[in-house]
C-alpha positions in Angstrom: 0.0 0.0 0.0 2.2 2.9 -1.5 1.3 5.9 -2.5 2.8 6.8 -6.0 1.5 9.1 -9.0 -0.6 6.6 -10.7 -2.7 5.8 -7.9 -6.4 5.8 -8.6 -7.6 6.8 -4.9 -6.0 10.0 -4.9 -8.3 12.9 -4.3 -11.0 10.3 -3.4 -13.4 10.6 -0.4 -14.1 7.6 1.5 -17.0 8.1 4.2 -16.1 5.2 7.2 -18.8 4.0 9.7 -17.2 2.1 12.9 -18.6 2.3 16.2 -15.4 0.7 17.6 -13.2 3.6 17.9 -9.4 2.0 17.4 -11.3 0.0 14.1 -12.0 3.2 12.9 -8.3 4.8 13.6 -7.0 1.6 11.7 -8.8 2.2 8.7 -8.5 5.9 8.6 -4.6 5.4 8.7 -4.8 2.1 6.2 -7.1 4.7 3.7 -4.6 7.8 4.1 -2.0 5.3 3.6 -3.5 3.7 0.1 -3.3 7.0 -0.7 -6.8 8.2 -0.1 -7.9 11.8 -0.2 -10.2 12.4 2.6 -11.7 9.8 5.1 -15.0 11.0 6.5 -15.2 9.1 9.9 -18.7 8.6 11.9 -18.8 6.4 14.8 -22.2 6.7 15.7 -25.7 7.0 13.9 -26.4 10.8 14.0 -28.4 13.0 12.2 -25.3 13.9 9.8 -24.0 11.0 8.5 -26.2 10.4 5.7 -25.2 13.9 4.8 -21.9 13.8 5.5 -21.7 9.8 3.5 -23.1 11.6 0.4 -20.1 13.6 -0.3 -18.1 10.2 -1.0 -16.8 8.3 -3.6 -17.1 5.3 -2.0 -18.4 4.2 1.5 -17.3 1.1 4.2 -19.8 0.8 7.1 -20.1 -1.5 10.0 -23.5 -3.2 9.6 -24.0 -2.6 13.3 -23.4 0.7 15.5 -23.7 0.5 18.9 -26.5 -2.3 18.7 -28.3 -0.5 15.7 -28.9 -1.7 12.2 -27.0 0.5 9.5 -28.9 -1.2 6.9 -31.3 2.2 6.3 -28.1 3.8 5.7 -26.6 1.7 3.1 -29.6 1.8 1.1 -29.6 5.6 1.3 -26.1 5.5 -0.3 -27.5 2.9 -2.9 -29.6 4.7 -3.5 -27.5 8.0 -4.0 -24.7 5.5 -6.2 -22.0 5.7 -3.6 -20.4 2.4 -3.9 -20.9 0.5 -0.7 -18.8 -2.2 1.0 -20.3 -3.1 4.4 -17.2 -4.9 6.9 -19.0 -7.2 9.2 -18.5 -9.6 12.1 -22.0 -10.8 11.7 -22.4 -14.8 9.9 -23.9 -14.4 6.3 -27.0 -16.1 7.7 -27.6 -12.6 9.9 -27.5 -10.6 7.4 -30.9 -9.0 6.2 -32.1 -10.2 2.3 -32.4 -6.2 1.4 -28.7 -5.8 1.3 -27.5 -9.4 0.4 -25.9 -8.4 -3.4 -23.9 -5.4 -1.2 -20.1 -6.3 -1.5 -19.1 -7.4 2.6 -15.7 -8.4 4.3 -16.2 -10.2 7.4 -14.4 -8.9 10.2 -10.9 -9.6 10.5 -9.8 -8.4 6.7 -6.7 -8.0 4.9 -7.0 -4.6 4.5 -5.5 -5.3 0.8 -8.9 -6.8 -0.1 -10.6 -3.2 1.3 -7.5 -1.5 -1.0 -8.4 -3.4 -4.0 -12.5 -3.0 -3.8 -11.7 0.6 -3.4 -9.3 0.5 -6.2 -12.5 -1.1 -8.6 -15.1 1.1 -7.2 -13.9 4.4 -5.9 -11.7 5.3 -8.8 -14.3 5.1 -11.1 -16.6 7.1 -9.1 -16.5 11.4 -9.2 -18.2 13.5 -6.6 -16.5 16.7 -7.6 -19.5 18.4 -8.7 -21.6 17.3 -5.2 
């Protein structure tokens, strides 16, 4: 994970939700690192995030924030075409039928497999004019 001059994910915005504080630190400094733009970080469900998530390129949210279903707010960002991976501790079996074609990682990752589904979905995203 090197940032060099070809790399697709600069100047991209990735909006991060992780209720689990030093998750969240970890994946800010693993998206800065890839060579990210901006990482929006929310670790709780408040009134801003959905605002705040549409100003992505790409979003990674845990499925569950502080006991709470984040499911309403990955298909808000469907439905606003901000590519969505949700990162998940949850078994495939838990996971509601409403958001079972959205690209997951169960929880641990390699955060090259994060990298690389960035790489394929960010990059070909632009927000500029948001």
């Amino acid at each position: 994970m090197s940032i060099d001059g070809d790399n697709k994910l600069s100047g991209k915005r990735v909006f991060v939700l992780e209720d689990e504080p030093l998750i969240a630190i970890d994946l800010e400094y693993m998206l800065y690192s890839a060579g990210v733009g901006a990482v929006d970080v929310c670790l709780s469900l408040s009134e801003d995030v959905i605002k705040i998530a549409k100003r992505a390129d790409a979003a990674v949210l845990d499925l569950t924030i502080k006991g709470v279903s984040s499911i309403p707010i990955v298909l808000k960002l469907l439905e606003n075409n901000i590519p969505t991976l949700i990162i998940t501790g949850q078994s495939g079996d838990a996971i509601d039928p409403a958001i079972d074609n959205v690209p997951r990682l169960s929880k641990p990752f390699d955060n090259s497999e994060l990298v690389d589904w960035l790489t394929s979905n960010a990059a070909q995203t632009d927000t500029s004019t948001a």
